[in-house]
N, C-alpha and C positions, 0 to 999 in steps of 0.2 A: 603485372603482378607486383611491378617492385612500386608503382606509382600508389597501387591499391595498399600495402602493408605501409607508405608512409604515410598515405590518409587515417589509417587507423592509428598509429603510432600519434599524429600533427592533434589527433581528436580525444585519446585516452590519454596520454602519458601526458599529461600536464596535474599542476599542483590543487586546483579546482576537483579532476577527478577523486585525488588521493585522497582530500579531505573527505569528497563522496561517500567514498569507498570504504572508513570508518567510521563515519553518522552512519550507514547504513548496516553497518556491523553493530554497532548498538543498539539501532532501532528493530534487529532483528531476534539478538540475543534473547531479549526476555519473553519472547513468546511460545518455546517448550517450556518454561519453569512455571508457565501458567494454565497452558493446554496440556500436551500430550506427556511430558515426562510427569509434571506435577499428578495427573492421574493416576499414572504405575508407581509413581511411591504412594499416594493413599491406599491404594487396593496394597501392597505390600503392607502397609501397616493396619490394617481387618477393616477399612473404614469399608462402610456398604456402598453399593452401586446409589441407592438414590442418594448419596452423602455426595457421591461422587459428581453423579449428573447435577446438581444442584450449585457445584463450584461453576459452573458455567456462569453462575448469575456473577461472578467478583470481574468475567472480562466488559460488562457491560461499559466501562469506560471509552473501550474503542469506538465503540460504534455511537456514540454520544459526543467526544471530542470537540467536535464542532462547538456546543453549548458556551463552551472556553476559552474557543480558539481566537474571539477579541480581543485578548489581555496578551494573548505573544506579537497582534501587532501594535497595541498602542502602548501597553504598561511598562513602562520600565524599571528594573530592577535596583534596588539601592545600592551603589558602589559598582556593581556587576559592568549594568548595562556605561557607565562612563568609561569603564575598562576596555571591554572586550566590542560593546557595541549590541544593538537589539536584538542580534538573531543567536548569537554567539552567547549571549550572557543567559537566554531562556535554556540554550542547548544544557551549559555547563550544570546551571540549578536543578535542571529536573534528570542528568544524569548523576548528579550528588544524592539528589533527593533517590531516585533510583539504586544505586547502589545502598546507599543505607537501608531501602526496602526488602531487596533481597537478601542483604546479611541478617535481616529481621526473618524474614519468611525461613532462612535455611536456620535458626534458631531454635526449634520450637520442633516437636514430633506427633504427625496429624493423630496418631494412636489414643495424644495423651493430651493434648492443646490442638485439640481440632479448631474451637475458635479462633486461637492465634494465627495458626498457618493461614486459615480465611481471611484474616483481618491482612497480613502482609501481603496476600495474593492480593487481595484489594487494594492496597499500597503501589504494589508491583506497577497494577494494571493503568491507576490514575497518574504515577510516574511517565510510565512507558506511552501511554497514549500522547499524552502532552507533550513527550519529546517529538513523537511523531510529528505532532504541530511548527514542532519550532524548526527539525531537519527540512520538513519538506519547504517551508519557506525558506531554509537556508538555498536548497538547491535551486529553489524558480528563483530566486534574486537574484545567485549567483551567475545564473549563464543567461546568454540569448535564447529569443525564441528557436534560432535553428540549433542550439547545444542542447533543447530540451531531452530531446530523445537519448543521447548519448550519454545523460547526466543520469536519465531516468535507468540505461542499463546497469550504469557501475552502482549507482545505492541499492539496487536489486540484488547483483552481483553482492556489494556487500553485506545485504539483509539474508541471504542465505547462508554466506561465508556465517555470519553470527548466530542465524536459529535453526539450519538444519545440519550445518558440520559443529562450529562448535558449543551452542546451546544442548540440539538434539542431539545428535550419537556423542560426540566430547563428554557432557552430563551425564549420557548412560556409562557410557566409559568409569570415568569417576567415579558415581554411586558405585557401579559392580566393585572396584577398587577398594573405593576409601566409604564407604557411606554417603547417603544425600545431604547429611549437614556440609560436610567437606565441598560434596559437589556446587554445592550451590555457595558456600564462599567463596571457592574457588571462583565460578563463574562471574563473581558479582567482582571480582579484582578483575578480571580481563576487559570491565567498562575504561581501566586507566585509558589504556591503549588511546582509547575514545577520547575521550578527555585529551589527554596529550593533542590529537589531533584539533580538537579546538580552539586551546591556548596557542596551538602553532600556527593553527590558520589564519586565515583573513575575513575578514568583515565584510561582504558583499556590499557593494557601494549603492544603494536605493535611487533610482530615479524617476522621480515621483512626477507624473508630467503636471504640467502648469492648469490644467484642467483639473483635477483633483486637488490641488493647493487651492486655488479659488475658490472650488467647494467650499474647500472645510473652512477659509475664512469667510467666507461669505455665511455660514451656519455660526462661526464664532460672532460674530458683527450682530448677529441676528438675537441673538441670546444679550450680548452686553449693554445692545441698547433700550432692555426689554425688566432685563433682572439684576440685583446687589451682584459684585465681582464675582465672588466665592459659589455662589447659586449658577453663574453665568458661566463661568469655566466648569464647573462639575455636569452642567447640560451639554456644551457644547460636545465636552468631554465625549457622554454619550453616542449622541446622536453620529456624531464622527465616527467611533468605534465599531458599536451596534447595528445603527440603521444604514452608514456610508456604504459599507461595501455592499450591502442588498441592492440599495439602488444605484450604485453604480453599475453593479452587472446585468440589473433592469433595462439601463438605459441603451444597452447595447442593440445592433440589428439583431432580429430572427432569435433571441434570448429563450426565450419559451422552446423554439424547434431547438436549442441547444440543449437547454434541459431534457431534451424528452430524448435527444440522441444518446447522453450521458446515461440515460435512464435504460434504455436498451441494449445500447449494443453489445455487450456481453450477456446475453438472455440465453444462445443456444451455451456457452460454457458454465453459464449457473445450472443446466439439468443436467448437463454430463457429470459435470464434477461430483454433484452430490452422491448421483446413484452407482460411479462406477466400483466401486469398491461393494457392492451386491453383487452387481453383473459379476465382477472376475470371480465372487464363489458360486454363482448360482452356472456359469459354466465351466465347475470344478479347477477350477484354477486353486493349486496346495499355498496357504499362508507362505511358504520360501519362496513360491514363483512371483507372487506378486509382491513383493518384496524383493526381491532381485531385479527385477523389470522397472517396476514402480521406483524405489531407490536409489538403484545404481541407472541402469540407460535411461528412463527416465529424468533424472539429476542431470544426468552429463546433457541431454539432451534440452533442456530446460536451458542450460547454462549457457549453451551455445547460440538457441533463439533472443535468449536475451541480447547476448553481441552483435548478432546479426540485425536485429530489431532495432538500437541504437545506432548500427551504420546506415540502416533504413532510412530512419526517421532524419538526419543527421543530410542524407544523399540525395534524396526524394522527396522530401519536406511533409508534413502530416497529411495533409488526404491520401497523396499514394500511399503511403505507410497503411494508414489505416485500413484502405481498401485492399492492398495485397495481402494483408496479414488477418482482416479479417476473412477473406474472400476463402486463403488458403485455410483456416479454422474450420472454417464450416465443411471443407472439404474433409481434413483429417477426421472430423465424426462419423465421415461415413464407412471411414475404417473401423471405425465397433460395430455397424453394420454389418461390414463383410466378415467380421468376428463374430457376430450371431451367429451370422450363417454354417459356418464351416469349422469354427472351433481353431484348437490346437496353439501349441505353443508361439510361432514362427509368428501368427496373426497377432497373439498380442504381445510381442515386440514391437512389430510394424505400429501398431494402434495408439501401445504408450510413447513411444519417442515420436513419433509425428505429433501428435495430441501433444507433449509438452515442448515442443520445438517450436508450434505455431502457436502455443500459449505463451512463450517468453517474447514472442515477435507481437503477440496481443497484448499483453502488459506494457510492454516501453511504446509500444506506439499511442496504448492507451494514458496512461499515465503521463507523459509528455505534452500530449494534447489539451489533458486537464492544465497538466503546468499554465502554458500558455494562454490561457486563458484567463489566468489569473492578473490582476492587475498589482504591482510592485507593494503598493501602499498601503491593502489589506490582501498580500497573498495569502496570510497562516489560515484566514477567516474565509477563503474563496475558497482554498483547496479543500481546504476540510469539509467543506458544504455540498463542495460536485463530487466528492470520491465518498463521503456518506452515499450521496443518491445514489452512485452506481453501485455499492456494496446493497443498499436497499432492494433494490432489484434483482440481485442476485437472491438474498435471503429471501423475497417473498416468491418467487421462480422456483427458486427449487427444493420449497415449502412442497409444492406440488407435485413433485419428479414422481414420488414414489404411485401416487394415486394414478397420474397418466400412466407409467407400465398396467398396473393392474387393470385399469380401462383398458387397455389394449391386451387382455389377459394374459398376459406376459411374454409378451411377442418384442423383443431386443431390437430385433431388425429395424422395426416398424419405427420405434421409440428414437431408436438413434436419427433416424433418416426424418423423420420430426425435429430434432433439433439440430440439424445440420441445416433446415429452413431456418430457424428461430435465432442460428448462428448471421443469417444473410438479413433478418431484421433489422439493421440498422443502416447497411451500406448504401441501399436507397435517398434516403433521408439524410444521407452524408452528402451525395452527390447532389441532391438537390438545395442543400447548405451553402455548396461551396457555389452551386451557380446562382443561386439566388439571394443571401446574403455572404460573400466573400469576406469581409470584414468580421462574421463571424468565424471563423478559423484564421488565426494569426500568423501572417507570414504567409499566407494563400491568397492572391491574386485573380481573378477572376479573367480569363483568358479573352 
């Protein structure tokens, strides 16, 4: 016991995490002020439901990011990047630029400048994503392949700490208090915190292997002997940026069966997630119960596969990770099966804290793996590329949720216990990764 609390202590409490711990707090914050609370203040101020559903179209950022995500690793910023360094100076500008968006967004009253509030929410979103870009490259720079996991808990940890405690309830808090303008200035000063933590931290030190420098001069070589200076560095430029990291992660063994692993394996958590919030009213479950369950044990439960998830991954290194934590996923679905069946309260306790317990043990294991994957020299542009796909997959998955119940004329049981299969969809194709191409999973050896 005492040997296991100083592993965890030797793995979390270092200066690495801390920094984690508030890039992940700010990369968490703005995501009520543009989803769920920004909602309940429009309908509070008469705006209509399709006004409302239409604000969807301002997070289109996130899920695009990628498009971008070239210029946080090769552009450097004037003055910044000589300061702080390349990860560090993209953090700082698009949490300035961030902050100044949401003191724009809490400006303005949707009732009366519904355009404006839109226009900042769209601010918000192309701030916030872009940070996204430049934290997660801070984190895969910052640690080894086998810190992946344990790095991947605490920005989680901190990404809730910022958008479900003090974004989400902190925000409602507020508005009930002081009003939404307040709330959201308020909020938009709690980015210091963040800030502070990046002028204090450190600069992940890049090490770019001799394979990849070669490259990119041998692509500069290629241009200088071909074109005038100025035309020859603004190509090289390019193709470095742009096309290097593509085929860099081309070149890898079994690349394609990666992609398609990334592509899947959260397939059974994209149908559950979408539909369960139907299921808990259509088997009378009172808005307070699912909200108590859902928010509170839920939350704590969540919080704690995260930690566990990160000593996982950290212990056992990513295949086992992945395979126990998916393995055990697919199982907790079939706890909303035995919730069809039988009803009552007790079951969906049992259902949501296992279901988000082995979702915080599927996130850091999953998310870790993406890490490592990434190679140092275009991380911002890798990561963002393979966690598009996997969100891709979730979105076009459980597009569907709703039509498979009704296909199954609304038979619970049936539905869950389908995707408790579609949860073991990728574990196969894990295991046949690691024995057939080893080298693609990093830090997995091939026995």
């Amino acid at each position: 016991m005492i040997t296991a609390l100083n592993n965890f202590r030797q793995v979390y409490f270092r200066q690495p995490m801390l920094t984690l711990l508030f890039l992940g707090f700010a990369s968490g914050l703005p995501a009520p002020l543009v989803f769920s609370n920004l909602s309940i203040w429009l309908r509070d101020e008469g705006v209509s439901r399709t006004d409302i559903g239409l604000f969807a179209l301002v997070t289109t950022p996130y899920a695009i990011n990628f498009l971008w995500a070239p210029l946080i690793d090769k552009l450097r910023l004037p003055f910044l990047t000589a300061w702080l360094g390349q990860r560090r100076s993209w953090i700082l500008f698009t949490q300035v630029a961030l902050f100044a968006a949401i003191l724009w967004m809490g400006s303005f009253s949707p009732g009366e400048e519904l355009a404006m509030v839109a226009l900042g929410a769209l601010l918000v979103t192309i701030a916030s994503a872009t940070q996204d870009i430049a934290v997660d490259a801070f984190r895969i720079d910052s640690l080894s392949t086998e810190e992946q996991g344990a790095g991947a808990s605490v920005a989680i940890w901190g990404w809730h700490l910022g958008g479900t405690l003090v974004g989400g309830a902190g925000g409602l808090y507020l508005a009930s208090a002081y009003g939404w303008h307040i709330a959201y200035w308020a909020l938009a000063f709690c980015l210091v915190i963040s800030m502070l933590a990046v002028l204090f931290g450190r600069e992940p030190e890049r090490k770019i292997n001799a394979a990849t420098e070669q490259q990119e001069a041998q692509v500069a070589q290629f241009f200088n002997h071909r074109m005038p200076r100025i035309i020859a560095n603004t190509g090289a430029w390019l193709v470095n940026t742009v096309i290097a990291p593509f085929y860099d992660f081309m070149k890898r063994d079994g690349w394609w069966l990666t992609l398609l692993f990334v592509f899947i394996f959260k397939f059974g958590d994209a149908m559950l997630g979408r539909m369960s919030g139907v299921f808990y009213r259509e088997m009378g479950f009172s808005y307070e119960q699912i909200a108590n369950v859902g928010k509170v044990y839920g939350f704590i439960a969540n919080m704690v596969g995260i930690a566990i998830g990160g000593w996982l991954a950290n212990r056992l290194g990513l295949v086992r990770a992945l395979l126990i934590s998916g393995f055990l996923a697919a199982l907790t679905n079939l706890t909303y099966s035995l919730l069809a069946q039988h009803g009552g309260y007790q079951l969906l306790v049992l259902a949501v804290v296992s279901d988000n317990l082995t979702s915080g043990l599927v996130t850091v294991a999953f998310v870790a793996y993406l890490s490592s994957l990434c190679n140092v020299a275009y991380s911002a542009t890798q990561y963002a590329l393979l966690a598009s796909l996997g969100n891709l997959s979730r979105i076009w998955l459980s597009a569907s949720s709703g039509y498979v119940v009704d296909s199954l004329n609304g038979d619970w049981s049936l539905f869950f216990q389908i995707t408790a299969l579609l949860a073991l969809a990728g574990l196969p194709l894990l295991l046949w990764l690691a024995h057939r191409y080893p080298t693609a999973i990093p830090g997995h050896k091939k026995p």
